[in-house]
Every structure is written in structure tokens, then in C-alpha cells.
PDB file of N, CA, C and O in Angstrom:
ATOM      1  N   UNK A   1      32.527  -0.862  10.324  1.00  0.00           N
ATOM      2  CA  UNK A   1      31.948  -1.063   9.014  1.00  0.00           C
ATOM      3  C   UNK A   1      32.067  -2.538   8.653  1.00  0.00           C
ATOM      4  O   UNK A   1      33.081  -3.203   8.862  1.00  0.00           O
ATOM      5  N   UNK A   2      30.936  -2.999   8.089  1.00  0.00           N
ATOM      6  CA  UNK A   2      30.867  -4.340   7.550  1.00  0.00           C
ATOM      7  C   UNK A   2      30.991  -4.801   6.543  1.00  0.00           C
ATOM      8  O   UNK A   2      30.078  -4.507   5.771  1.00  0.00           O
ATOM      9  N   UNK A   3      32.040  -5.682   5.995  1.00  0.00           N
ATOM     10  CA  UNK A   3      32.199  -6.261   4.797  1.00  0.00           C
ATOM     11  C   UNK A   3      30.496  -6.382   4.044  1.00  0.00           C
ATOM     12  O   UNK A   3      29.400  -6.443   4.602  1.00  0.00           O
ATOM     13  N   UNK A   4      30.767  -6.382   2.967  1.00  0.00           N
ATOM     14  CA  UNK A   4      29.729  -6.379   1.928  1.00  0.00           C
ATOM     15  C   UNK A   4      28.954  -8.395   1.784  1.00  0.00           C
ATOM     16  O   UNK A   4      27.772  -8.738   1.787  1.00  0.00           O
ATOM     17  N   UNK A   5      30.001  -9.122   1.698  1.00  0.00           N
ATOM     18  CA  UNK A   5      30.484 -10.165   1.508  1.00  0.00           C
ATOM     19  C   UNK A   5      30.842 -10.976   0.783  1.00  0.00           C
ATOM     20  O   UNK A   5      31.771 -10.445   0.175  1.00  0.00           O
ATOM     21  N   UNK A   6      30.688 -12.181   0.343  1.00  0.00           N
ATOM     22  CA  UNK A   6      31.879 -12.493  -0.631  1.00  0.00           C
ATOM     23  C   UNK A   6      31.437 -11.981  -2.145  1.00  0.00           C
ATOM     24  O   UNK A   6      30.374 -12.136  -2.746  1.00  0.00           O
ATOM     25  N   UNK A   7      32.654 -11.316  -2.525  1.00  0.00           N
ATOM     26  CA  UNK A   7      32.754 -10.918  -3.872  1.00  0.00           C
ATOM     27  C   UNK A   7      31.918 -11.771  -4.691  1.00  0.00           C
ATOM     28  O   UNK A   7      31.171 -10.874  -5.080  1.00  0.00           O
ATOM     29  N   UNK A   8      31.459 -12.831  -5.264  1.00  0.00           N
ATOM     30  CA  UNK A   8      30.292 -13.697  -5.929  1.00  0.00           C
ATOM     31  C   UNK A   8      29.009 -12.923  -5.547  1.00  0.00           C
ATOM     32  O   UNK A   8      28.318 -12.721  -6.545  1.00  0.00           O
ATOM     33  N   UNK A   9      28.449 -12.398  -4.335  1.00  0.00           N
ATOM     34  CA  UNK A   9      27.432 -11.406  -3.757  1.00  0.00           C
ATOM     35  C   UNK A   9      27.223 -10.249  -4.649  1.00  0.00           C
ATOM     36  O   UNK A   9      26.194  -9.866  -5.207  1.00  0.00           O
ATOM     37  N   UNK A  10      28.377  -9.796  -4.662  1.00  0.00           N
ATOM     38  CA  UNK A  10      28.614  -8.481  -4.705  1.00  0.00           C
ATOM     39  C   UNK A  10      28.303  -8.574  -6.308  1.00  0.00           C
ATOM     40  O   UNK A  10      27.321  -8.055  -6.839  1.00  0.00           O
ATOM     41  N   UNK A  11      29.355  -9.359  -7.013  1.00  0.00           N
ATOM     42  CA  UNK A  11      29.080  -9.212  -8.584  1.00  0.00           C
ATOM     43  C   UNK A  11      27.907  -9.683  -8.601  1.00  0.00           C
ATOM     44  O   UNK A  11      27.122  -8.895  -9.130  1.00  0.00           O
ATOM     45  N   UNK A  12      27.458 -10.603  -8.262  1.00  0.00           N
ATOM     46  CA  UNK A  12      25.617 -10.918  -8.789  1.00  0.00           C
ATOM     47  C   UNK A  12      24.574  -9.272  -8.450  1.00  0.00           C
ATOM     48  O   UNK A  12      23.727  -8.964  -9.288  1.00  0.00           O
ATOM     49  N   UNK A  13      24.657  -8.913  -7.946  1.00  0.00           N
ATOM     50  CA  UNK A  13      24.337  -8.124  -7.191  1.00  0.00           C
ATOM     51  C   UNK A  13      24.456  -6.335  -8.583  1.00  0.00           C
ATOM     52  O   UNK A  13      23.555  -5.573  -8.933  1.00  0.00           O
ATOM     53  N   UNK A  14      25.611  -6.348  -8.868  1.00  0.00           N
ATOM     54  CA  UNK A  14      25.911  -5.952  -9.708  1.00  0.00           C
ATOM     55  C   UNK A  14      25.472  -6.162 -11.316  1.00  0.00           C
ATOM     56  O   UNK A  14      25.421  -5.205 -12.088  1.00  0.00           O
ATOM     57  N   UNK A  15      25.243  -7.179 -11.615  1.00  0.00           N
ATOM     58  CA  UNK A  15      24.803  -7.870 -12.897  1.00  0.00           C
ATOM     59  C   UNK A  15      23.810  -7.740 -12.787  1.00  0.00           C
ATOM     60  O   UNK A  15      23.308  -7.267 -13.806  1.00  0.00           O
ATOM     61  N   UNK A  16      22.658  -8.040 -11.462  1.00  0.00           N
ATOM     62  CA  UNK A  16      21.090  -7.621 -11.670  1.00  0.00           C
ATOM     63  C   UNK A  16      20.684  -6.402 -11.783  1.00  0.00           C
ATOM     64  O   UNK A  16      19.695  -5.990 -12.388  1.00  0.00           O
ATOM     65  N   UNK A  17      21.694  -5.652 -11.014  1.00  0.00           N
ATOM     66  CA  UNK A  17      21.655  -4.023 -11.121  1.00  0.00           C
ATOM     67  C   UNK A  17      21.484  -3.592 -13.012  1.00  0.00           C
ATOM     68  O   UNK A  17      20.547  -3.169 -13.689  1.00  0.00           O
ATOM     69  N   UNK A  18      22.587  -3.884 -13.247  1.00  0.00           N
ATOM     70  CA  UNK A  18      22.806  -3.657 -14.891  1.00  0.00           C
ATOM     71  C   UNK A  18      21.978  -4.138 -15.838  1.00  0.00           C
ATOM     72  O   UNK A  18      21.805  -3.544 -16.902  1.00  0.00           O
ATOM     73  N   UNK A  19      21.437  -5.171 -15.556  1.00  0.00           N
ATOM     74  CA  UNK A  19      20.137  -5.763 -16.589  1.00  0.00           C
ATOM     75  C   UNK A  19      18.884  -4.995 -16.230  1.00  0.00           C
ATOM     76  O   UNK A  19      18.070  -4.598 -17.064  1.00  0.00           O
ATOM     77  N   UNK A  20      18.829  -4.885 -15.423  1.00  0.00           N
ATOM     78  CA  UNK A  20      17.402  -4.005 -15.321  1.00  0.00           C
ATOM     79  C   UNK A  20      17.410  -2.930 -15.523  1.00  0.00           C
ATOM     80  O   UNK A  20      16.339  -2.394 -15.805  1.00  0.00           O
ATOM     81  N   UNK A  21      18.622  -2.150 -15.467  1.00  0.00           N
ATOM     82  CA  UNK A  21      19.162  -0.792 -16.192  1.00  0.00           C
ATOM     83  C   UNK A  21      18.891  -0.709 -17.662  1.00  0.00           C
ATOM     84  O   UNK A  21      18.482   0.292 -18.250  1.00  0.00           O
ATOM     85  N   UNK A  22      19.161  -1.847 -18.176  1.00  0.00           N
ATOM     86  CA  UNK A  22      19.354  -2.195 -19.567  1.00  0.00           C
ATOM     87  C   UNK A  22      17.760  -2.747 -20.324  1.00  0.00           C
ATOM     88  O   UNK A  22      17.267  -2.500 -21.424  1.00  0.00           O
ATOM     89  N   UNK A  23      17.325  -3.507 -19.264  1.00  0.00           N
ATOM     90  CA  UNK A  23      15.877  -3.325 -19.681  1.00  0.00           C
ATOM     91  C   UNK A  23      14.673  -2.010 -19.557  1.00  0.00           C
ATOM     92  O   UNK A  23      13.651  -1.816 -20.216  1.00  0.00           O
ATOM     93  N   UNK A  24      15.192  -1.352 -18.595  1.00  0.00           N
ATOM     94  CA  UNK A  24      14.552   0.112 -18.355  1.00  0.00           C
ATOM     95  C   UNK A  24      15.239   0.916 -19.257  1.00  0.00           C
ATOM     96  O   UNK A  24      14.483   1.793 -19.675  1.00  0.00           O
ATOM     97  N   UNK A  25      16.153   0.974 -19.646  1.00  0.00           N
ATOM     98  CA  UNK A  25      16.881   1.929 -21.513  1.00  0.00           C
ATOM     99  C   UNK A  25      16.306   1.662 -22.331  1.00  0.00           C
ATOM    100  O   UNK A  25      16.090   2.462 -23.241  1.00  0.00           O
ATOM    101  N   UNK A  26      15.701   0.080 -22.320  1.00  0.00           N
ATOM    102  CA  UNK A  26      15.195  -0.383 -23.535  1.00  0.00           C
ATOM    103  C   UNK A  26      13.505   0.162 -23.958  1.00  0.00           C
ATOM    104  O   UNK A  26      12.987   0.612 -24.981  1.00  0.00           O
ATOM    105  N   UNK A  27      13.019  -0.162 -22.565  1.00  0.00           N
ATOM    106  CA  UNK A  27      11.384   0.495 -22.707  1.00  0.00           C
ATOM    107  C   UNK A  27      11.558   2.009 -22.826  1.00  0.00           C
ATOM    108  O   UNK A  27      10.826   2.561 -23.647  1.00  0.00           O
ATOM    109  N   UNK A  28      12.177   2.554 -22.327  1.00  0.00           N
ATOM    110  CA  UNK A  28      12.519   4.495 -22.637  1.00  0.00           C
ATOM    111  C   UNK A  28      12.876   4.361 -23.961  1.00  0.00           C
ATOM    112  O   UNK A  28      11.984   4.919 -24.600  1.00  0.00           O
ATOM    113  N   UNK A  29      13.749   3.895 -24.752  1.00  0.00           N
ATOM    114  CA  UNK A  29      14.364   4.077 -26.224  1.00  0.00           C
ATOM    115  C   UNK A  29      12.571   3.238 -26.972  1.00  0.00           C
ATOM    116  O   UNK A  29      11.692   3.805 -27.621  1.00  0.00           O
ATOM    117  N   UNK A  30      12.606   2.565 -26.759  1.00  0.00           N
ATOM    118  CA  UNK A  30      11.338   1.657 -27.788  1.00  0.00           C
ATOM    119  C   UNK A  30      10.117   2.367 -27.271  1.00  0.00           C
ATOM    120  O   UNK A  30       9.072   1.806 -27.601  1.00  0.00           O
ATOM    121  N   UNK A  31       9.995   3.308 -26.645  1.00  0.00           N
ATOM    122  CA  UNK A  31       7.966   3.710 -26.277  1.00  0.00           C
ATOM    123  C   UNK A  31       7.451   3.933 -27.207  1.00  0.00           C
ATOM    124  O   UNK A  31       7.844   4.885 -27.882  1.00  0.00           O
ATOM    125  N   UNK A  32       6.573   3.301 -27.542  1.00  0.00           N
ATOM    126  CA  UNK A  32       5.545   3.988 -28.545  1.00  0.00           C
ATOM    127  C   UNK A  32       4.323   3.140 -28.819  1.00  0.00           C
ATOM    128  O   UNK A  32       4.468   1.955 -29.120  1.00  0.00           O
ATOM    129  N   UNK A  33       3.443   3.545 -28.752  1.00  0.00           N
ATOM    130  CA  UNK A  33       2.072   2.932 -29.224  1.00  0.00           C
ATOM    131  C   UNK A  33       2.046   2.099 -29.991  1.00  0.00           C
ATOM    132  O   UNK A  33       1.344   1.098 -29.842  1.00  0.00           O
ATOM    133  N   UNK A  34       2.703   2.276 -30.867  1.00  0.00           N
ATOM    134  CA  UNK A  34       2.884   1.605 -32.189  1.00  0.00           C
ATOM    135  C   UNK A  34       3.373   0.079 -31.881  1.00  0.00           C
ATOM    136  O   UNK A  34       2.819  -1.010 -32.029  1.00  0.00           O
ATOM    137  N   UNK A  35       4.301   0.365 -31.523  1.00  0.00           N
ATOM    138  CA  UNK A  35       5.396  -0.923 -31.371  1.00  0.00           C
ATOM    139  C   UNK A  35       5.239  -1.450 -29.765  1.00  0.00           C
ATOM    140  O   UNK A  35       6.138  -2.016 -29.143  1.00  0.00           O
ATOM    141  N   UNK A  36       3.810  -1.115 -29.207  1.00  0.00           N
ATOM    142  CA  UNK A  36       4.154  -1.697 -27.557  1.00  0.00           C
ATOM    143  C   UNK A  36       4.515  -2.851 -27.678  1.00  0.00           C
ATOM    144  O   UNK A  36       5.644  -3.209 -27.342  1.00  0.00           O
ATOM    145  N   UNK A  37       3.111  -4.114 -28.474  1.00  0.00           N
ATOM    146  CA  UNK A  37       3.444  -5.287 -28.075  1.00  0.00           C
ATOM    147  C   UNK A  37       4.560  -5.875 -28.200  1.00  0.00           C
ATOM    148  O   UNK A  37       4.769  -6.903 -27.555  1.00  0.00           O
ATOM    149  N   UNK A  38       5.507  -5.354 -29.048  1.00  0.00           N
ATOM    150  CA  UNK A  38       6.867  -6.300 -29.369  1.00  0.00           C
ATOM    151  C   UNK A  38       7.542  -5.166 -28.233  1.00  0.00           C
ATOM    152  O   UNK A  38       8.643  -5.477 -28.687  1.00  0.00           O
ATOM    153  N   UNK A  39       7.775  -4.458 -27.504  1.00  0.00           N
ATOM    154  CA  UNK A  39       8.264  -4.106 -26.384  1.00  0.00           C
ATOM    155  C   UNK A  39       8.074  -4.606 -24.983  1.00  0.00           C
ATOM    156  O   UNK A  39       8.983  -4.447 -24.168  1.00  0.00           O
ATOM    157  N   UNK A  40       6.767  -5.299 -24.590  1.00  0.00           N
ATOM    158  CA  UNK A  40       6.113  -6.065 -23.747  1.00  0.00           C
ATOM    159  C   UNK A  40       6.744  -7.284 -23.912  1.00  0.00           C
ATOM    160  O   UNK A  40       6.957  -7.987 -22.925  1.00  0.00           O
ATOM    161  N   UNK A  41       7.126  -7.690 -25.199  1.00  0.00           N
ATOM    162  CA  UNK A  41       7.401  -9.222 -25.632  1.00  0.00           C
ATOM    163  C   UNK A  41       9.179  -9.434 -25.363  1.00  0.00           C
ATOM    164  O   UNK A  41       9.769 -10.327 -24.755  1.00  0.00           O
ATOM    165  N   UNK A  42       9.646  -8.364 -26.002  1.00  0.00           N
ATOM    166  CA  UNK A  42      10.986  -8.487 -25.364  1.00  0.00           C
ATOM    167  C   UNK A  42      11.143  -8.008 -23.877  1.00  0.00           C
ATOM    168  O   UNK A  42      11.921  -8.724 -23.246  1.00  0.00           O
ATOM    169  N   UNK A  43      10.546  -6.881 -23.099  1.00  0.00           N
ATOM    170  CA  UNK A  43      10.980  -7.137 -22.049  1.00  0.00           C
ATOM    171  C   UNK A  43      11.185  -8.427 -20.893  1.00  0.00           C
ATOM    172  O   UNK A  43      12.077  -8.688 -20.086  1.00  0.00           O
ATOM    173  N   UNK A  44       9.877  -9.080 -21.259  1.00  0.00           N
ATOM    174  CA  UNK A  44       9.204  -9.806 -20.828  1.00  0.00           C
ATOM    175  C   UNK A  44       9.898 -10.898 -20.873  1.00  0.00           C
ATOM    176  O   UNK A  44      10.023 -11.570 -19.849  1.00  0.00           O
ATOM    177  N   UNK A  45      10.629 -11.379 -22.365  1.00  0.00           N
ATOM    178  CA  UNK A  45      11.789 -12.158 -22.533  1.00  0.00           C
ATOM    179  C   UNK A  45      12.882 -12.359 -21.518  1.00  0.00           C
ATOM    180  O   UNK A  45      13.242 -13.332 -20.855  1.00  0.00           O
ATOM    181  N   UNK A  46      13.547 -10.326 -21.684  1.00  0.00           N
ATOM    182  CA  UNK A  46      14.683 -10.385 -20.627  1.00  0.00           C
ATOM    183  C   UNK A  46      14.979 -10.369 -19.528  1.00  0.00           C
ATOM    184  O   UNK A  46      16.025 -10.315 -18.881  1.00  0.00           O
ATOM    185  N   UNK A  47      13.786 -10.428 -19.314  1.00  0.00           N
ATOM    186  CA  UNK A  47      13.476 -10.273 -17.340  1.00  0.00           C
ATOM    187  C   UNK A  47      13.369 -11.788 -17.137  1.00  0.00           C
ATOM    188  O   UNK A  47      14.032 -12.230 -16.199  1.00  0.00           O
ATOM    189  N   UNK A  48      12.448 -12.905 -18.055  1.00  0.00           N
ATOM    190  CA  UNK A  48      12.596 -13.960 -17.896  1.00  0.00           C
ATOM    191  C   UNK A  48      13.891 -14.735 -18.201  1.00  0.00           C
ATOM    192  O   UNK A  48      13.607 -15.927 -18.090  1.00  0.00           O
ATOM    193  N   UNK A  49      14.980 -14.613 -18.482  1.00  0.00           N
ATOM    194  CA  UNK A  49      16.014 -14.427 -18.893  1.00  0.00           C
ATOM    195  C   UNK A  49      16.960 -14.607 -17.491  1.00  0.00           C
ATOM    196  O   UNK A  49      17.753 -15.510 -17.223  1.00  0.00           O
ATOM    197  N   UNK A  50      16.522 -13.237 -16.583  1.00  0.00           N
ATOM    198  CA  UNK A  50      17.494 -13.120 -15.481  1.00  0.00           C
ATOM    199  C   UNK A  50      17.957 -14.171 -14.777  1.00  0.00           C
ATOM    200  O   UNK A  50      19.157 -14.349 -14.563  1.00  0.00           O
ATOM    201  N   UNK A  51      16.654 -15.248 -14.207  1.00  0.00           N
ATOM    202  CA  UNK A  51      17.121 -16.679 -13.285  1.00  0.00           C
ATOM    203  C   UNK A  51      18.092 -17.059 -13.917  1.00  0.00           C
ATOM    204  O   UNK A  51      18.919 -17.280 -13.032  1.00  0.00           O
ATOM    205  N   UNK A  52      18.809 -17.412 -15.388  1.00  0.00           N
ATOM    206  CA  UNK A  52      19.081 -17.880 -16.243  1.00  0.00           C
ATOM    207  C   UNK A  52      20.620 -17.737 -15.850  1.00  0.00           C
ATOM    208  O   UNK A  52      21.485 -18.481 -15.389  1.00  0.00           O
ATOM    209  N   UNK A  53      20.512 -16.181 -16.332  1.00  0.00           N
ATOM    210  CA  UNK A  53      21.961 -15.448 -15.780  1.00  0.00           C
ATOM    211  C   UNK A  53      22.445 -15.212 -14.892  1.00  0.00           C
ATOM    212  O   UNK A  53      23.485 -14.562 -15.000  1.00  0.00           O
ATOM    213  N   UNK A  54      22.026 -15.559 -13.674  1.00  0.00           N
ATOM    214  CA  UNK A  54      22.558 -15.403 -12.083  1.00  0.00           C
ATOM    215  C   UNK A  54      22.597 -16.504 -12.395  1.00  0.00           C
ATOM    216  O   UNK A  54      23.679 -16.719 -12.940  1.00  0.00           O
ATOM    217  N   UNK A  55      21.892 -17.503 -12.344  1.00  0.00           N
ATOM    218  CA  UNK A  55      22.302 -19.461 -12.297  1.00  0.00           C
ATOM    219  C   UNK A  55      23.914 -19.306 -12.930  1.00  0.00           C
ATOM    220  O   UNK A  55      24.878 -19.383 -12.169  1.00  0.00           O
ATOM    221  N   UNK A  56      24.081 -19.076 -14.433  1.00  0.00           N
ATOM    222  CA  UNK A  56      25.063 -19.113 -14.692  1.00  0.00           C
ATOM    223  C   UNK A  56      26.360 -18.663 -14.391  1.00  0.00           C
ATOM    224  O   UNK A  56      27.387 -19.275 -14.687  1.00  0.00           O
ATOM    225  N   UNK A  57      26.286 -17.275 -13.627  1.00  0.00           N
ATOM    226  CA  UNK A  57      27.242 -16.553 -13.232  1.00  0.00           C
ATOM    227  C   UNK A  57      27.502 -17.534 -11.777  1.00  0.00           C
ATOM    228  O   UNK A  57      28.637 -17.889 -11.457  1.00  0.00           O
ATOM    229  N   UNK A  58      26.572 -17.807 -11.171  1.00  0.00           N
ATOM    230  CA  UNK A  58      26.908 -18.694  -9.582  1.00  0.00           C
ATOM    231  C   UNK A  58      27.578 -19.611 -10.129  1.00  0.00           C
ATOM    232  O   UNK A  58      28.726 -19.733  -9.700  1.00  0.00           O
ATOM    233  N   UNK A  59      27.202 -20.415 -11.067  1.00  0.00           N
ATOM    234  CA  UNK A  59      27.865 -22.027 -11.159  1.00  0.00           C
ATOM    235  C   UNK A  59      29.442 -21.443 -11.952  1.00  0.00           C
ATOM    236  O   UNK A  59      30.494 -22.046 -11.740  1.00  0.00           O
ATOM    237  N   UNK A  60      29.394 -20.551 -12.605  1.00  0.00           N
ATOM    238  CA  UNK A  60      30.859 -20.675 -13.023  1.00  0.00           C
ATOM    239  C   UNK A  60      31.757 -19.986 -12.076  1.00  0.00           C
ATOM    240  O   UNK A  60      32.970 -20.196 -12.091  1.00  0.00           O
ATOM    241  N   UNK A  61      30.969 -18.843 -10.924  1.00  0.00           N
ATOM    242  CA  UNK A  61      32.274 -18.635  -9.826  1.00  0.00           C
ATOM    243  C   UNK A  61      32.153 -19.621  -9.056  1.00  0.00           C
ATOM    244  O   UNK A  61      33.353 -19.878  -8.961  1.00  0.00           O
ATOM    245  N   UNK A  62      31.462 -20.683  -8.178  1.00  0.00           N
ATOM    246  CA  UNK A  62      31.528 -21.758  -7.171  1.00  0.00           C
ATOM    247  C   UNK A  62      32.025 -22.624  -8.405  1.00  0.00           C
ATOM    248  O   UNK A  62      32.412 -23.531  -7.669  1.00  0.00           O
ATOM    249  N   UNK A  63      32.308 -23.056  -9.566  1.00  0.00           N
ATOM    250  CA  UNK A  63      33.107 -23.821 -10.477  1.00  0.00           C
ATOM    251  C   UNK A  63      34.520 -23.354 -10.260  1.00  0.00           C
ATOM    252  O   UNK A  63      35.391 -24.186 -10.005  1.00  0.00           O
ATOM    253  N   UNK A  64      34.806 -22.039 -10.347  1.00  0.00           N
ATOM    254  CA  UNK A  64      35.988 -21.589 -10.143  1.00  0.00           C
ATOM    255  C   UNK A  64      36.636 -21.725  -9.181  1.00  0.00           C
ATOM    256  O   UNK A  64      37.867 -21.740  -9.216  1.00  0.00           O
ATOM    257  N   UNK A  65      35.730 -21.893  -7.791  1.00  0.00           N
ATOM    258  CA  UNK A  65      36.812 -22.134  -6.618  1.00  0.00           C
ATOM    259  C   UNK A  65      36.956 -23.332  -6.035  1.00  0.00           C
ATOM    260  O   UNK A  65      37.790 -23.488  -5.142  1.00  0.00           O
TER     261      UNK A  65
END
């Protein structure tokens, strides 16, 4: 069996998992006709968002070591 590899992998890996979890809760909880475009507008936000948050999570664990 093969290591996964370095833990920084693994948590990024983890964090993209969870945001897109969190953006797919969000379009299931907000559906509605009514309110698409501001559902389109925030997803659209938090997905653009993601580069953002892996950048940050890399530079503060390779900061850390």
C-alpha cells in the first residue's frame, strides 16, 4: 500500500472536497426560480473563490515548514 503523500496533499485535497460540498448544499437549500440569478451569482463567486483558498492554504503550510 502506498502512502497518500505529503499531508499538505492530503489537506488541500480535503478542503476542495468540502467547498464544493458546501457549494452543492448551497444550490439544493437556495433552488428556486425565483431567486436563481442571485444563486448563479453566488455560486459562481465561490467556486471563483477556490484558486484563492488552495493558494492560501499552500503558502501558509510551505510558510510553516
Amino acid at each position: 500500500m502506498h502512502a497518500l503523500g505529503p499531508p499538505w496533499v492530503l489537506a488541500g485535497v480535503v478542503v476542495a472536497l468540502a467547498y464544493f460540498v458546501l457549494v452543492g448544499y448551497l444550490a439544493k437549500t437556495l433552488r428556486s426560480t425565483r431567486r436563481l440569478p442571485v444563486v448563479i451569482t453566488a455560486i459562481t463567486g465561490l467556486v471563483g473563490a477556490l484558486p484563492a483558498i488552495l493558494y492560501a492554504l499552500y503558502y501558509a503550510l510551505t510558510a510553516a515548514s
